[in-house]
C-alpha positions as CSV (number, residue, x, y, z in Angstrom):
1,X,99.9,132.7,84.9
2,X,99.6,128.9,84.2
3,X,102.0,128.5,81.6
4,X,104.9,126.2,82.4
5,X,107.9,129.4,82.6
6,X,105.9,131.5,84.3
7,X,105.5,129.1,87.1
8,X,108.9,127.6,86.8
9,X,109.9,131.2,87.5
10,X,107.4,132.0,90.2
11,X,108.9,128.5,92.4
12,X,112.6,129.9,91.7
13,X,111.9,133.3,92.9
14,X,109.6,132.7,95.6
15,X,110.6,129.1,97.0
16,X,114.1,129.3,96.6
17,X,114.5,125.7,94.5
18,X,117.6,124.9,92.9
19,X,117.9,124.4,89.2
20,X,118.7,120.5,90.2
21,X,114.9,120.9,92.2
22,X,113.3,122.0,89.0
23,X,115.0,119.6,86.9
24,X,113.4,116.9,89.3
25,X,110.1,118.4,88.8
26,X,110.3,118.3,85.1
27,X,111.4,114.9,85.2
28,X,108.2,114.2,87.5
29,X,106.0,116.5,84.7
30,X,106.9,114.6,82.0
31,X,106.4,110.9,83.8
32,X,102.9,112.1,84.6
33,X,102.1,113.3,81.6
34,X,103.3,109.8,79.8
35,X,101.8,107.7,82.5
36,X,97.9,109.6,82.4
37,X,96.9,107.7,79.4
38,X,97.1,104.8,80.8
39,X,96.0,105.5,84.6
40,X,94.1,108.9,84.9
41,X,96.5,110.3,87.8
42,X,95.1,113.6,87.5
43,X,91.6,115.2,85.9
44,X,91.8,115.8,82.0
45,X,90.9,119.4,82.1
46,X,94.6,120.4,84.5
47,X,96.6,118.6,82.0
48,X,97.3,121.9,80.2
49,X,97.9,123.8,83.9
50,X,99.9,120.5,85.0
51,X,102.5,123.0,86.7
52,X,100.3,125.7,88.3
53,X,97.1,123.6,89.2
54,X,98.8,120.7,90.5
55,X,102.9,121.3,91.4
56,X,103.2,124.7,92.8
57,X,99.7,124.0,94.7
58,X,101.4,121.2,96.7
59,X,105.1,123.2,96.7
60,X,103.2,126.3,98.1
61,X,103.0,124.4,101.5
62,X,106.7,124.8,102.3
63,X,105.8,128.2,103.4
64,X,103.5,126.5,106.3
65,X,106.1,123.8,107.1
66,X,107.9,124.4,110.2
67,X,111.9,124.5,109.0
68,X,113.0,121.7,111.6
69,X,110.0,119.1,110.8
70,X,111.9,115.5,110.4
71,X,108.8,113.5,109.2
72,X,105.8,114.0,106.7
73,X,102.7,111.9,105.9
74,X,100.2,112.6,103.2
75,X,97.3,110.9,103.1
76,X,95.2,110.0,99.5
77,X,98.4,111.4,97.6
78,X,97.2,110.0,94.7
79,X,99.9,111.2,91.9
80,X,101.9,112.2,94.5
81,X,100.2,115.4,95.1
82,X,101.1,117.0,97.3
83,X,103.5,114.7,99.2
84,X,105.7,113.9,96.0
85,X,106.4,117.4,95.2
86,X,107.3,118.2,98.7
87,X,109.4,115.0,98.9
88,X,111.7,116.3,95.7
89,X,111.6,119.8,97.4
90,X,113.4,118.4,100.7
91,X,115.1,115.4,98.8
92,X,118.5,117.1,100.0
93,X,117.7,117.4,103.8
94,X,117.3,113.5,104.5
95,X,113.2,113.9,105.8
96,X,111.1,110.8,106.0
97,X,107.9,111.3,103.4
98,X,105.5,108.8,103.6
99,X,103.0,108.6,100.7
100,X,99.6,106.3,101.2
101,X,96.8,105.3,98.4
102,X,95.3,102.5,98.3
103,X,95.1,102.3,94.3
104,X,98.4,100.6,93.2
105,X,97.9,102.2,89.9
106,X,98.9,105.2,91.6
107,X,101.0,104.1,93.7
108,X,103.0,101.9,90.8
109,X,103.7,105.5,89.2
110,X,104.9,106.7,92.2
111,X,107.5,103.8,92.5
112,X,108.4,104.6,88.8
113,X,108.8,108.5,89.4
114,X,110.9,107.9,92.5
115,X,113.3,105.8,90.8
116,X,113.4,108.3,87.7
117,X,113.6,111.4,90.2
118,X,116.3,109.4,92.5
119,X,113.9,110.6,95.6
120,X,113.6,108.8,98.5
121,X,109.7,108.3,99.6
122,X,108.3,105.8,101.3
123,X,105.2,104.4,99.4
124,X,102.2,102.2,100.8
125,X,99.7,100.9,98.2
126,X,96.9,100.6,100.9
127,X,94.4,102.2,103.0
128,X,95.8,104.2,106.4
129,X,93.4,102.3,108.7
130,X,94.8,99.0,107.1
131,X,98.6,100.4,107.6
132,X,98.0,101.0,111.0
133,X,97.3,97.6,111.8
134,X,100.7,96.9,110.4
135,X,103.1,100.2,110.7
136,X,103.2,102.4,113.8
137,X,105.0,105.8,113.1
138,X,104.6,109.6,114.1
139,X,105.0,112.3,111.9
140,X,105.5,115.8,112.4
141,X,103.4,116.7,109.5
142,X,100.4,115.3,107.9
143,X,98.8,116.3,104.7
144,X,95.9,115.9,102.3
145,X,94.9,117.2,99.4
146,X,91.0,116.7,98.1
147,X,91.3,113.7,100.2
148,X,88.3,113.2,102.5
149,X,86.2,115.7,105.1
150,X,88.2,117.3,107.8
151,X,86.6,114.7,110.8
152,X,87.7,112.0,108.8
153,X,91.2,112.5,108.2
154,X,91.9,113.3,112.0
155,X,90.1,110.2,112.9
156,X,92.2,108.1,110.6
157,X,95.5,109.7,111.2
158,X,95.3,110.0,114.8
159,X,98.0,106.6,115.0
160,X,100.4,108.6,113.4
161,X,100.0,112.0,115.3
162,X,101.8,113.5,118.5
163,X,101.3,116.3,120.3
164,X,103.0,118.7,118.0
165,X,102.1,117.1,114.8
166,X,101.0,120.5,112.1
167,X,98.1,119.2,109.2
168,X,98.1,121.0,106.2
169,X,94.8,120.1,104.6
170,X,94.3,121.4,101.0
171,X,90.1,122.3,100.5
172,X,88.1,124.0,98.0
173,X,85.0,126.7,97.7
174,X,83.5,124.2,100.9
175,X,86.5,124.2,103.1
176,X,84.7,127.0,105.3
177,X,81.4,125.4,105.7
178,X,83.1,121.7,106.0
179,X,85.1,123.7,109.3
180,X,82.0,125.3,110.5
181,X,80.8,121.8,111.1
182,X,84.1,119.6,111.3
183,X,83.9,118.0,115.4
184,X,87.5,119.7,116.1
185,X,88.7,119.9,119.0
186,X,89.0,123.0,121.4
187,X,92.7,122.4,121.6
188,X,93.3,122.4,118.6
189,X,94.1,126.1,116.7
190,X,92.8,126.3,112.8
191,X,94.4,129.1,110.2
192,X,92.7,129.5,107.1
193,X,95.1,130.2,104.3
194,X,94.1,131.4,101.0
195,X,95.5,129.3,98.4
196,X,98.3,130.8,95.8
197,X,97.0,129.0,92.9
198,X,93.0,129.1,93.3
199,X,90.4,131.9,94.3
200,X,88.0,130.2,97.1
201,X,90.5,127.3,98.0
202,X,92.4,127.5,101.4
203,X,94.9,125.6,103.1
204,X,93.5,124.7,106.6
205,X,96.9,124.9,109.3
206,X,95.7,122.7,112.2
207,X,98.5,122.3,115.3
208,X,97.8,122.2,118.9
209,X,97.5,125.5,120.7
């Protein structure tokens, strides 16, 4: 089930989007798509599976976001994956996203996709221990997708965390090794979710206990 209907049809029925959300995402689809040639957003190989290897993988996470969050970071976003997809599924509820990369190729697109999608992100071409020399903010969420080890991305984001602050970090077949020996702390409480789109790729739900 990777064909562009099918999934269109899977995020209507089981994400409750609006037609006016899936036009956004098509508008996003086709951006991407026009934009790869010249700037590699995403592998070659999920070109063809553009809509079930790379949007409903980030729109999945709605069903792991609490319903009142106000804020949302994600971290290495890349193409906008996940943070961009979520930012066009809550462009109605008037939540901050912030989306950091340090390549301004990517982040350039992002600006471009934005304007096209008329969503409101907030983008920063550069790395998150540079921004936090500059910004201070908290955010309820944080997420990352393929973006560094588990240690690493709490150690970076830490500035931007609070007490309640919920990271939805996207892994592959070594997320349960890379947990096994990630330095988490005991307060911290870790759910394992089993990805929708991949077999042996999980969503690791961190939040304080």
């Amino acid at each position: 089930m990777t064909d562009r209907t099918s999934v269109i049809n899977l995020i209507e029925r089981d994400y409750n989007v609006s037609r006016e959300t899936i036009s956004k995402l098509e508008i996003y689809a086709e951006c991407l798509i026009e934009w790869q040639s010249k700037f590699n957003l995403i592998g070659k190989s999920t070109i063809n599976s553009l809509w079930h290897r790379h949007i409903l993988d980030s729109i999945q996470l709605v069903s792991t976001i609490p319903e009142d969050f106000q804020s949302l970071m994600d971290i290495g976003t890349g193409a906008g994956l996940p943070g961009f997809i979520l930012a066009i599924y809550y462009n109605e509820l008037g939540k901050d996203i912030y989306l950091v990369d340090s390549n301004k190729k990517k982040c350039k697109f992002l600006d471009h996709v934005a304007t096209r999608c008329n969503v409101d992100v907030k983008i920063y071409a550069e790395r998150l221990q540079d921004l936090a020399v500059k910004d201070s903010f908290k955010v309820d969420v944080i997420t990352a997708r393929a973006f560094a080890s588990i240690d690493n991305i709490m150690s970076l984001s830490r500035p931007y965390s609070h007490k309640k602050t919920k990271y939805l970090l996207q892994k592959g077949v070594n997320a349960k090794s890379e947990l096994t020996n990630a330095k988490i702390s005991s307060k911290l409480r870790v759910e394992l979710i089993n990805s929708v789109t991949q077999e042996n790729s999980y969503i690791l739900n961190i939040e304080r206990k």
